[in-house]
KOLROVO-124094 format. One record per residue (C-alpha): z, x, y; residue in three letters. Coordinates in steps of 0.001 Angstrom, whole numbers, padded with zeros to 6 digits, always signed. Example, Ala and Ser with C-alpha at 12.3 -4.5 7.8 and 13.67 -1.06 7.14 Angstrom:
REM residues 2
+007800+012300-004500ALA+007140+013670-001060SER
END
This chain:
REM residues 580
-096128+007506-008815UNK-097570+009132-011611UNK-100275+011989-012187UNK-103085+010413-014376UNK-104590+011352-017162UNK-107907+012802-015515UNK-105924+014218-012758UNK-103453+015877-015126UNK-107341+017301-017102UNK-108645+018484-013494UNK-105772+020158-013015UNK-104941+022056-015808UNK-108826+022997-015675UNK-107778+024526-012619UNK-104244+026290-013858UNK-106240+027984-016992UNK-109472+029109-014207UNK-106272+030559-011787UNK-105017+032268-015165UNK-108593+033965-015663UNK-108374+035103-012644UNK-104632+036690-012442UNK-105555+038042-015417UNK-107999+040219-013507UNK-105784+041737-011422UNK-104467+044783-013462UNK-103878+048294-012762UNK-105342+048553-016439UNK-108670+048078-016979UNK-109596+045571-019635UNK-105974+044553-020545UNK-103401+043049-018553UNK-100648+045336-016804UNK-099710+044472-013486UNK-096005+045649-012361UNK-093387+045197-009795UNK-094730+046663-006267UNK-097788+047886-007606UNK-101002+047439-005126UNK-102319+044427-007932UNK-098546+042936-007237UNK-099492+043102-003338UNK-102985+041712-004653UNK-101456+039118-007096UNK-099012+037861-004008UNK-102129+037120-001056UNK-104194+035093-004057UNK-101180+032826-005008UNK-100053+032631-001587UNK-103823+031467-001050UNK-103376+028795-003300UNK-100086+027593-002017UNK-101307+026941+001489UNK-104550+025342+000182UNK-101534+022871-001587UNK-099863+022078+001820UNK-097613+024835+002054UNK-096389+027422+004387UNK-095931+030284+002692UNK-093918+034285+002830UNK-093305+037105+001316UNK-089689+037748+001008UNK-087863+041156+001602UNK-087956+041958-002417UNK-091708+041197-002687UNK-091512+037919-003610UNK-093970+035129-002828UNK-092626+032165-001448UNK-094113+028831-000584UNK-092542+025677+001177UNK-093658+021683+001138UNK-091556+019816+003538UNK-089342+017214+002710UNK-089076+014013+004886UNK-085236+014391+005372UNK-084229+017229+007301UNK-081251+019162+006306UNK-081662+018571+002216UNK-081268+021169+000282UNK-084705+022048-001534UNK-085883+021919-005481UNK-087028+025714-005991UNK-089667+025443-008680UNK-091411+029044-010029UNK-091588+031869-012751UNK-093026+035615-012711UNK-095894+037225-011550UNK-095290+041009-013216UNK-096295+041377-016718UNK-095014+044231-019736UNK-097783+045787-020347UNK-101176+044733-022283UNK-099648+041551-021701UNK-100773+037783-022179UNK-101931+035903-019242UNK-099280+032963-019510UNK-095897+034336-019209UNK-094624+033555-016117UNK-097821+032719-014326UNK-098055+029382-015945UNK-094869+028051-013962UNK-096018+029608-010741UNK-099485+028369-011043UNK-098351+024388-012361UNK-095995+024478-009570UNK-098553+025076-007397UNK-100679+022018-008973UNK-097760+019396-008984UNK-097207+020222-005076UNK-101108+019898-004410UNK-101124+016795-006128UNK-098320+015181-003965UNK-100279+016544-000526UNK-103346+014849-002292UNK-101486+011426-002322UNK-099593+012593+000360UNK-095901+012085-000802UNK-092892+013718+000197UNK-089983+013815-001244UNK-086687+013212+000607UNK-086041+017211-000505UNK-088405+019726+000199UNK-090078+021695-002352UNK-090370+025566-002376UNK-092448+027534-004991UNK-091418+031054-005378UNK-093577+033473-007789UNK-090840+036537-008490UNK-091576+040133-007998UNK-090004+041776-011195UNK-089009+039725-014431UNK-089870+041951-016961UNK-088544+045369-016152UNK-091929+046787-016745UNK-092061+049663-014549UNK-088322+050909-013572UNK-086274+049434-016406UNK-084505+047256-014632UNK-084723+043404-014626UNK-084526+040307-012479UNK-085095+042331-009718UNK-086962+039361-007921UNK-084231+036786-009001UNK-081460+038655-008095UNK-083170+039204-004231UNK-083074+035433-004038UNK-079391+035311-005177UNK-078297+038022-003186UNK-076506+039976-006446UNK-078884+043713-006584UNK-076464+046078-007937UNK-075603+049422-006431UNK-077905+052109-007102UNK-080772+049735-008043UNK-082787+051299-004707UNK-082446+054917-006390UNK-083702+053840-010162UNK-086825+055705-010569UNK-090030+054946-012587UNK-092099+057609-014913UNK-093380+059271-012127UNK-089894+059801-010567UNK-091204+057145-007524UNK-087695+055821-006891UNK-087711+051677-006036UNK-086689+052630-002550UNK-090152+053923-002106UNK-091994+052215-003672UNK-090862+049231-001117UNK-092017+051832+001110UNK-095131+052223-000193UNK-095756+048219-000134UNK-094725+047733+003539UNK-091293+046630+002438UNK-087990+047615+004179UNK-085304+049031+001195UNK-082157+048697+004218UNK-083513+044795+004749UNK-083241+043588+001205UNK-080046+041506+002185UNK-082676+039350+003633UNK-084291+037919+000754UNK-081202+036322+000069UNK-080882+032528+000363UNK-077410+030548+001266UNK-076300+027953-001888UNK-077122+025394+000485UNK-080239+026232+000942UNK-081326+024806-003312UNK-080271+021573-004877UNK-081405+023418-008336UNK-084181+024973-010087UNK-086827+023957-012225UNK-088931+026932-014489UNK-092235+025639-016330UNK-092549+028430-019423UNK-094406+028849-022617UNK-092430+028710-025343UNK-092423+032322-026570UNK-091830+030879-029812UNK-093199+028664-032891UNK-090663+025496-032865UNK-092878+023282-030740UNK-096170+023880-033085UNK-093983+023278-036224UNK-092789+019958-034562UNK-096362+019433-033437UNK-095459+018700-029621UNK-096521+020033-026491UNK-093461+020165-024783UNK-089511+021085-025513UNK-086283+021034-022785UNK-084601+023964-023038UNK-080835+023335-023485UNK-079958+026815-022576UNK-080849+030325-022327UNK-079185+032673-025138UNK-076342+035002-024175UNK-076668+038316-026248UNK-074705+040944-027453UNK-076566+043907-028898UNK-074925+046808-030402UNK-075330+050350-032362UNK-073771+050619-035427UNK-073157+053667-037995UNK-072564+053960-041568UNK-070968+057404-042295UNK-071171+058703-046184UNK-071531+061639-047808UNK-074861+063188-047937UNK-075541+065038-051494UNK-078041+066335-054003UNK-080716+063525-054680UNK-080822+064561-058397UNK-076914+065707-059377UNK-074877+063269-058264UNK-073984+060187-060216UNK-074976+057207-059256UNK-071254+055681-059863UNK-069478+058958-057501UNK-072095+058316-054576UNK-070985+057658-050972UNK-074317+056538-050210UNK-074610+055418-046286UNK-078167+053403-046869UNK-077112+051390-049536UNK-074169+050054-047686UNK-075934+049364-044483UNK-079351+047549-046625UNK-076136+045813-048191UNK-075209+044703-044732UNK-078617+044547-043131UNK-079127+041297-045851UNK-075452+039952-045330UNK-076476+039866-041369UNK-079289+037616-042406UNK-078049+035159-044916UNK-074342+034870-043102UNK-076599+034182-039934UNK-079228+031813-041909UNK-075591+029518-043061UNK-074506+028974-039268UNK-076039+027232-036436UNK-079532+027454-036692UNK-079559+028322-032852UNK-078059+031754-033702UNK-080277+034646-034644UNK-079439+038376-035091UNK-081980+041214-035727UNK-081472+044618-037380UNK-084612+046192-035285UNK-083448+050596-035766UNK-083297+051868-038647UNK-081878+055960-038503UNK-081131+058172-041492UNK-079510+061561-041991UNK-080687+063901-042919UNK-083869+062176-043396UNK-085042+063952-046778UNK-086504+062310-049846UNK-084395+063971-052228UNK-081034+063803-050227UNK-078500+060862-050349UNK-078228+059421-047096UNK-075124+060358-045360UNK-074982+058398-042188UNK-077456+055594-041085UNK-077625+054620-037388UNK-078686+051298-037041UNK-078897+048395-033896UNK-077602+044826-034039UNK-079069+041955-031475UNK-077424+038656-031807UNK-078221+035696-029660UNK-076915+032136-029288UNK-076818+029659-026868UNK-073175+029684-026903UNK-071138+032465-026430UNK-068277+030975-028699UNK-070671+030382-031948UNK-072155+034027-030755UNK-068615+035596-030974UNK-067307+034273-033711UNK-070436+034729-036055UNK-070498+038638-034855UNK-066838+039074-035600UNK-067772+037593-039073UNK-070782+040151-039211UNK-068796+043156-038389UNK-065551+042176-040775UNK-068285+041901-043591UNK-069756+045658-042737UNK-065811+047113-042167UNK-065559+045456-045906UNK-068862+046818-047349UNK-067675+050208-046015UNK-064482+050380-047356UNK-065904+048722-051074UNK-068130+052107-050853UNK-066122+054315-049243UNK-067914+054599-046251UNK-067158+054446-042322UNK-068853+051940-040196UNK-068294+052138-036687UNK-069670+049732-033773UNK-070106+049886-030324UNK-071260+047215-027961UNK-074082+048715-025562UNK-075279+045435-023878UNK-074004+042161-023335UNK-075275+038973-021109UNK-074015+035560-021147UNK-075422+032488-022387UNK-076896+030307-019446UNK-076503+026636-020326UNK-079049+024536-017849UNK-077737+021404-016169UNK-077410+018222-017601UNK-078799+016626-014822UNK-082155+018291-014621UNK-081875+018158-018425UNK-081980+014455-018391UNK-085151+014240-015625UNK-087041+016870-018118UNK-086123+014665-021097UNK-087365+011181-019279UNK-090236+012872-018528UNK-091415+014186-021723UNK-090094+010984-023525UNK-093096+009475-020487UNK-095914+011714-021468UNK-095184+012775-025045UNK-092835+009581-026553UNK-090158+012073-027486UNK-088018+015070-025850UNK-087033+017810-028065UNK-084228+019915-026940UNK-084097+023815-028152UNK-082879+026951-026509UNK-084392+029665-025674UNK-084098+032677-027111UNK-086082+034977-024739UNK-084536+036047-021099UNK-085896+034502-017682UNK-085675+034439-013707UNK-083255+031472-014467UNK-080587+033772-016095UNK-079780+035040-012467UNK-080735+031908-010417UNK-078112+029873-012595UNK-075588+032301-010646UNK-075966+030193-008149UNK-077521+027013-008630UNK-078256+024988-011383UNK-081264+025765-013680UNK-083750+023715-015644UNK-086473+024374-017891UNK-089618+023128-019609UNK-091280+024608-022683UNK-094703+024310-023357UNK-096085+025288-026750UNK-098345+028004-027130UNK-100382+029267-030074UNK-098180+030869-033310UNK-095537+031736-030649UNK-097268+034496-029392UNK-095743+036177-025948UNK-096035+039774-024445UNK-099432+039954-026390UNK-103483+039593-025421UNK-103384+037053-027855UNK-100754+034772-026016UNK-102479+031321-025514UNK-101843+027764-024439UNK-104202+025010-024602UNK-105469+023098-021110UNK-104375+020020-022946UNK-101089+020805-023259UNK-101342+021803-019905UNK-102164+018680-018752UNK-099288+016960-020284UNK-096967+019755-019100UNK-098358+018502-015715UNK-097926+015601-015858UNK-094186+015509-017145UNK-093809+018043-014872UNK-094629+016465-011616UNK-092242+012799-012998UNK-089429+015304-013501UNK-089922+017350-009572UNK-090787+013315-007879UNK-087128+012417-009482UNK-085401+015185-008078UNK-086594+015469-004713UNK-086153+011529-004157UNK-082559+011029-002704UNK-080983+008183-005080UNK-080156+005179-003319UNK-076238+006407-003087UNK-077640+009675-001536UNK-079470+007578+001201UNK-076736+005661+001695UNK-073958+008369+002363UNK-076640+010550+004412UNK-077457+007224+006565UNK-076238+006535+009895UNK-073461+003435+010303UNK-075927+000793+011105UNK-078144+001607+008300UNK-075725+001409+005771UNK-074413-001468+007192UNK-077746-002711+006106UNK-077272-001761+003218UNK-073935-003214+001989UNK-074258-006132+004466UNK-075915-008463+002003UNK-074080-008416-000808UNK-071231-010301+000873UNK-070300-011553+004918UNK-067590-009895+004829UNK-067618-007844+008099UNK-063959-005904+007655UNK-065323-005328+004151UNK-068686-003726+004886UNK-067162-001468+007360UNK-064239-000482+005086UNK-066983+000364+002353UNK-069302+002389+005105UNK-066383+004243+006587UNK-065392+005775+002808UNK-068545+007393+002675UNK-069477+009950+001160UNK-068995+008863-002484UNK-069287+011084-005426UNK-071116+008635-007213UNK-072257+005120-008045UNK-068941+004378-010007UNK-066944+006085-007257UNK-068398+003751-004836UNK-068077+000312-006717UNK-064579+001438-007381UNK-063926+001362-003775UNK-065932-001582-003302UNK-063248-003477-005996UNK-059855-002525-004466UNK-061077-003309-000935UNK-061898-006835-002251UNK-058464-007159-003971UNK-057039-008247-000071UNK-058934-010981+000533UNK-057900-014329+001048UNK-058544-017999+002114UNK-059817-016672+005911UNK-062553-013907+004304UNK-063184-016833+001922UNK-064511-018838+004260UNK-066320-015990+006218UNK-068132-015549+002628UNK-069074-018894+002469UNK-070740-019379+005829UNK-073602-016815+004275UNK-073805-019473+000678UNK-075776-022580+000241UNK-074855-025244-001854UNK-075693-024669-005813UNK-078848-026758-006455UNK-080020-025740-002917UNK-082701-023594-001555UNK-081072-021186+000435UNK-082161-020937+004174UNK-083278-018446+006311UNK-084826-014817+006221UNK-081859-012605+005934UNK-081204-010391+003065UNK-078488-012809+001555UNK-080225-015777+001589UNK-083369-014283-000010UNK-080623-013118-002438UNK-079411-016081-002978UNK-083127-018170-003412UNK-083141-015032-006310UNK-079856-015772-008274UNK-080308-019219-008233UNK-084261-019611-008985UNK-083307-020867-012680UNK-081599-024107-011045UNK-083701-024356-008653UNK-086561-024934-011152UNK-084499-027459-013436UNK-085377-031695-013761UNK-084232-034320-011355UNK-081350-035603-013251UNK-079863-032076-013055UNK-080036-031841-009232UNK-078552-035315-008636UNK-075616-034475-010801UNK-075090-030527-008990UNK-075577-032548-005621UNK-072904-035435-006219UNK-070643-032461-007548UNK-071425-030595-004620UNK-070145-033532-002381UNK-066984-034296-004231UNK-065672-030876-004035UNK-066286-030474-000320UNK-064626-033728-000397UNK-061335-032263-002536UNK-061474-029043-001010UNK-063123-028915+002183UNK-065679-025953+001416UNK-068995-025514-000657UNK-068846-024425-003986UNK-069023-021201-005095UNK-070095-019655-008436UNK-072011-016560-009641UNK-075341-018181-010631UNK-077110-015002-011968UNK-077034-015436-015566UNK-076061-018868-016039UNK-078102-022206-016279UNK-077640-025217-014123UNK-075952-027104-017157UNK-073529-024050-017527UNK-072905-024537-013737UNK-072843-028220-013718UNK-069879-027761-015958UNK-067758-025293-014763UNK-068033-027135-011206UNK-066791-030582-013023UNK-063888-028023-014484UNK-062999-027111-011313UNK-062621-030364-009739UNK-059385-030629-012080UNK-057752-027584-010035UNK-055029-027897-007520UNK-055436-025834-004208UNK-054173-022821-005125UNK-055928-022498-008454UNK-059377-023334-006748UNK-058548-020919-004089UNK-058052-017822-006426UNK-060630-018840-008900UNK-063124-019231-005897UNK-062113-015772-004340UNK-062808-014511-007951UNK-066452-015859-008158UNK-066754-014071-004833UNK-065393-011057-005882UNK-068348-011000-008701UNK-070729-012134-006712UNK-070366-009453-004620UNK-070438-006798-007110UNK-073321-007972-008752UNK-075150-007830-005452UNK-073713-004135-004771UNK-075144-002864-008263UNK-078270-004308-007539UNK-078256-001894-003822UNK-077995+000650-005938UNK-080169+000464-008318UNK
END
């Protein structure tokens, strides 16, 4: 089922109104600040959980100040989708970043309660304490609750005011020696979904509303010297100068242009700039300066910064200078799973006609949650690519297309596949199952007892070598389940209505063509004692008229094999179509 178009308006009229009003909760007055544990956290928390419960959830606060919010599944014992963002800001912030995927999470939930669907897998919405770092300097601290992974001494990190995170969980009713307890087993997630603005200006310059992120960049940043010889600005000759600037603006431009000829995924920044002694009429003699480089893979990362620092070591040593490095900071890339990849991308090819795929270069909750289960994401575009800025803005109508993409991509995921309900069923349900597609009974039991099966081809593998054994006594066990080709199968089982399907195009054929199937019909049961049997999907009554007159010519044994054959395909063709 799908989210309409005035649905998808409605609610992203109410997503930009719930914006407004998060954006009101500040410790700041007239600009957005609101940070991890603060009393407008606290505040920020009881609203959203508000509006999760008026969705159909039941809702919590975990031990790290998270806000969580469940919406049953109708199979108990799935593992959940876990859809959500951020709720803490930097400061003077924009009123999208994070709160957009809490807030359209909350929207594609209250939709399904609206219509009342469930998904075979719960849903849980969780808007995270900490993203940002704002206030201690420390990030991810609500992501890396949920995973379980806080580092030692995180409890004694302190803020400005020397108000260590310990107590400030005090101060917000929270218990610093329970913390453990926002943790949540592997099994308890089938994967994670993040709706985000794009932080960035690709998705105007394409002139779409929505991207799939392929993966989050890894980065490496580092501080770098230049060491020269400082001297008299007006005595020494240009040619006898050590000059520290002029070999690291020499490098500063080789960064850009060696990084401008790779991947266009890469991207590394000179952002500090330091020069000694710092006078206008003395030559520089050492320059301090910081290198951030980010890819979304570690390998094209690596290899362009080993290029980058060979190229300074070689500046240096054209100039006689020193350059030195030293690596102060380094996170992985986080490539997001092809699977929820691939729902994302169906989606937006639904809503938008086309699914652009682009990293992302900013960091996000799903850096830590991809420690433990797999991570998706969704981009929406926002004006200029302006983040972490009062001027940060998205437009309600790309909201309503995020929404609507959005809520395809979480109805795919939470609804088990056909495979999935078949290895979670019980023995006489997916008996059911399998029990058309051939009356068989040693078969269908094989098949059921090799459950569970890794996937579709896994199972129709199986399927195959079971059917390899059978012979002239399951052939005619098959063929008490067939009617005659020409005929109208009979009955309501599953087969027969199978059957009246596969053979609808002969059914429908002239008079002359269902004399000649029936007197073919009668001289093979005459010649070999049993109806004949031929995959009709696909071919027309002529083609079938023909290949029965061929195999009137057989002997015995030749009919036999080429018989057990036809049933072999019959059967998988029916098993394909289970799955579907």
């Amino acid at each position: 089922m799908q989210m309409t178009p005035e649905e998808a308006r409605l609610a992203a009229a109410r997503v930009m109104a719930r914006s407004d009003s998060l954006a009101g909760i500040s410790e700041t007055p007239g600009e957005l600040t609101r940070v991890y544990l603060s009393p407008q956290h606290l505040q920020a928390n009881a609203q959203v959980a508000q509006w999760m419960e008026a969705a159909g959830m039941t809702t919590w606060q975990d031990a790290v100040g998270n806000i969580c919010g469940r919406y049953e599944g109708a199979a108990e014992g799935e593992p959940a989708l876990l859809l959500g963002s951020h709720l803490d800001t930097v400061r003077n912030a924009g009123r999208f970043d994070g709160m957009l995927g809490v807030l359209t999470a909350i929207e594609v939930v209250a939709w399904m309660h609206q219509h009342r669907l469930r998904g075979d897998r719960a849903i849980e919405i969780v808007g995270f304490g900490d993203e940002e770092g704002t206030r201690f300097g420390i990030t991810l601290l609500g992501s890396r609750g949920l995973t379980g992974s806080w580092p030692d001494g995180w409890l004694e990190t302190q803020d400005a005011r020397g108000v260590s995170v310990a107590q400030a969980m005090v101060n917000a009713g929270l218990d610093p020696q329970r913390i453990a307890g926002a943790a949540r087993a592997p099994e308890d997630f089938c994967g994670y979904l993040e709706l985000h603005i794009e932080q960035g200006p690709v998705l105007e310059g394409e002139n779409l509303p929505l991207g799939v992120v392929t993966a989050i960049n890894g980065a490496r940043r580092l501080s770098c010297r230049f060491d020269g010889e400082a001297g008299h600005a007006g005595t020494v000759p240009m040619a006898l100068r050590r000059d520290a600037l002029a070999g690291a603006a020499e490098w500063m431009t080789a960064v850009e242009t060696l990084t401008r000829e790779r991947d266009p995924t890469l991207v590394a920044t000179v952002g500090t700039l330091g020069c000694l002694p710092g006078a206008v009429n003395v030559i520089p003699g050492a320059v301090t300066l910081s290198l951030d480089i980010r890819s979304p893979s570690d390998a094209s990362r690596d290899a362009l910064l080993a290029d980058l620092l060979r190229t300074g070591e070689a500046i240096a040593a054209r100039r006689g200078l020193g350059f030195s490095h030293d690596t102060f900071y380094s996170s992985p890339a986080t490539p997001c799973a092809p699977q929820l990849q691939q729902a994302l991308s169906d989606a937006c090819r639904a809503v938008q006609g086309r699914a652009l795929l682009l990293p992302s270069g900013a960091g996000h909750d799903a850096m830590a949650i991809a420690e433990r289960w797999p991570v998706g994401m969704l981009f929406v575009r926002c004006e200029r690519g302006i983040s972490h800025h009062p001027a940060e803005s998205v437009t309600a109508d790309d909201v309503a297309v995020a929404l609507r993409a959005f809520s395809l991509a979480v109805q795919r995921i939470v609804t088990a596949s056909p495979l999935q309900r078949f290895n979670a069923a019980g023995a006489e349900q997916a008996m059911e199952t399998v029990a058309p597609c051939v009356a068989i009974t040693q078969w269908q039991q094989a098949l059921v007892a090799g459950r569970p099966y890794a996937s579709e081809e896994a199972l129709l593998a199986e399927a195959a070598r079971l059917s390899e054994s059978w012979d002239a006594q399951a052939l005619a066990q098959a063929l008490c389940a067939h009617p005659r080709i020409g005929e109208r199968a009979q009955g309501s089982s599953a087969e027969s209505a199978l059957s009246r399907q596969e053979q609808s195009a002969v059914n429908a054929r002239d008079a002359a063509l269902t004399q000649a199937l029936a007197e073919g019909n009668a001289q093979y049961e005459a010649r070999f004692g049993r109806v004949f049997l031929i995959r009709a999907k696909g071919r027309s009554g002529e083609e079938m008229l023909a290949a029965l007159r061929r195999r009137l010519e057989n002997d015995d044994a030749q009919e036999e094999q080429e018989a057990i054959g036809q049933l072999r395909e019959i059967t998988m063709l029916r098993l394909r179509g289970a799955f579907a």
